[in-house]
N, C-alpha and C positions, 0 to 999 in steps of 0.2 A: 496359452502354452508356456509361456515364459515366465508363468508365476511356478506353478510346477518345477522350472530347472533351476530359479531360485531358491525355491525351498529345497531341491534335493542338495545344491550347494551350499548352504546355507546346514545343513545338517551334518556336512563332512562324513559322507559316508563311503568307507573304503572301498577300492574296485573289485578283492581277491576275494575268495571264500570259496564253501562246498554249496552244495546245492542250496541247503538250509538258508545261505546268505542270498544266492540266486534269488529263492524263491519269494525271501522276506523283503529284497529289492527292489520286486515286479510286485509284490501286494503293494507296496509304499507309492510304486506308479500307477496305479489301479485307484488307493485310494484318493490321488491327487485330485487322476480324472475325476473321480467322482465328484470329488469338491467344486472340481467347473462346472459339470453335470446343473450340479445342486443350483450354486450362483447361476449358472446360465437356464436354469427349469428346463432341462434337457430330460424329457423321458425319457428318448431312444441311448441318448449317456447313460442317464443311470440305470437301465435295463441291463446293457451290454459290461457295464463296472457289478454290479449284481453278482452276471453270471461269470464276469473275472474271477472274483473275490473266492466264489465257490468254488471253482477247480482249483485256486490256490492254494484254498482251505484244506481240500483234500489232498494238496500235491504235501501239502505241510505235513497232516497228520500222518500220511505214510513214512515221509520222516523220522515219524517216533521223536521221543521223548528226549532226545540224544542232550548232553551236557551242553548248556550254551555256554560261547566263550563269548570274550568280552565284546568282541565284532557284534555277532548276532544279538547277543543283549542286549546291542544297543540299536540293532538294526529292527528287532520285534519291540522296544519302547516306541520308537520313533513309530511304526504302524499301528500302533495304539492308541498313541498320542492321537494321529492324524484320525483314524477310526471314529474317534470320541467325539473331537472337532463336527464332523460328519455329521454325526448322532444327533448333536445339538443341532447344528444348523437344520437336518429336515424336519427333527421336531419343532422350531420356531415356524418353519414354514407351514408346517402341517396345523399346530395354533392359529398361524394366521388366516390357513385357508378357513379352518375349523367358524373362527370367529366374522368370517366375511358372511360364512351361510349362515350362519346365528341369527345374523344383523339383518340378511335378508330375510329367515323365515320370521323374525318379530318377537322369539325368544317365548313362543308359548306353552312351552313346560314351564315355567317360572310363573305365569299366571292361572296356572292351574286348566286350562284349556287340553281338548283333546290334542293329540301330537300331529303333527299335517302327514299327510302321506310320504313314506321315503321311497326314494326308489329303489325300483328291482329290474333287473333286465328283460326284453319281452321276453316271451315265450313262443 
């Protein structure tokens, strides 16, 4: 948790605003979580940061379109930035998981073999 209030310090970002700032300051603490989510392989995080992000999304779009001033501009960069970060980070993880089962199924698409069974959920 104290990486979180470093980086929001660490970003200098003002207390005041309208909602637009409200909302882009609680997406930026959403995306943090998520970040620990991510490092700590916390499913039930990132479930819960998920369905953050999406009422966010929609508290945003009702919003509209409105002129950003320089606050928000720089408060929707910064949730971007951090977004992006995110991005990479589960796609390495998801690479790595990718290449763990590769390694254990023997890689026999590449040798021209039939593909082993994947799974599917009972029935």
């Amino acid at each position: 948790m104290a990486e979180a209030v470093s980086l929001t310090q660490n970003l200098a970002i003002p207390a005041n605003g309208g909602p637009l700032a409200t909302n882009l300051r609680q997406m930026i603490a959403v995306l943090q979580r998520e970040r620990q989510a991510l490092a700590a392989l916390d499913a039930d995080d990132l479930i819960c940061s998920a369905r953050e992000k999406d009422v966010l999304c929609d508290q945003l779009a009702a919003i509209g379109p409105m002129g950003l001033d320089t606050e928000t501009r720089g408060l929707a960069e910064t949730a971007r930035q951090l977004n992006e970060v995110n991005r990479r980070v589960r796609n390495l993880l998801a690479a790595n998981v990718a290449a763990r089962i590769e390694a254990l199924g023997g890689g026999s698409r590449r040798l021209g073999r039939l593909p082993r069974a994947t799974y599917a959920p009972a029935r």
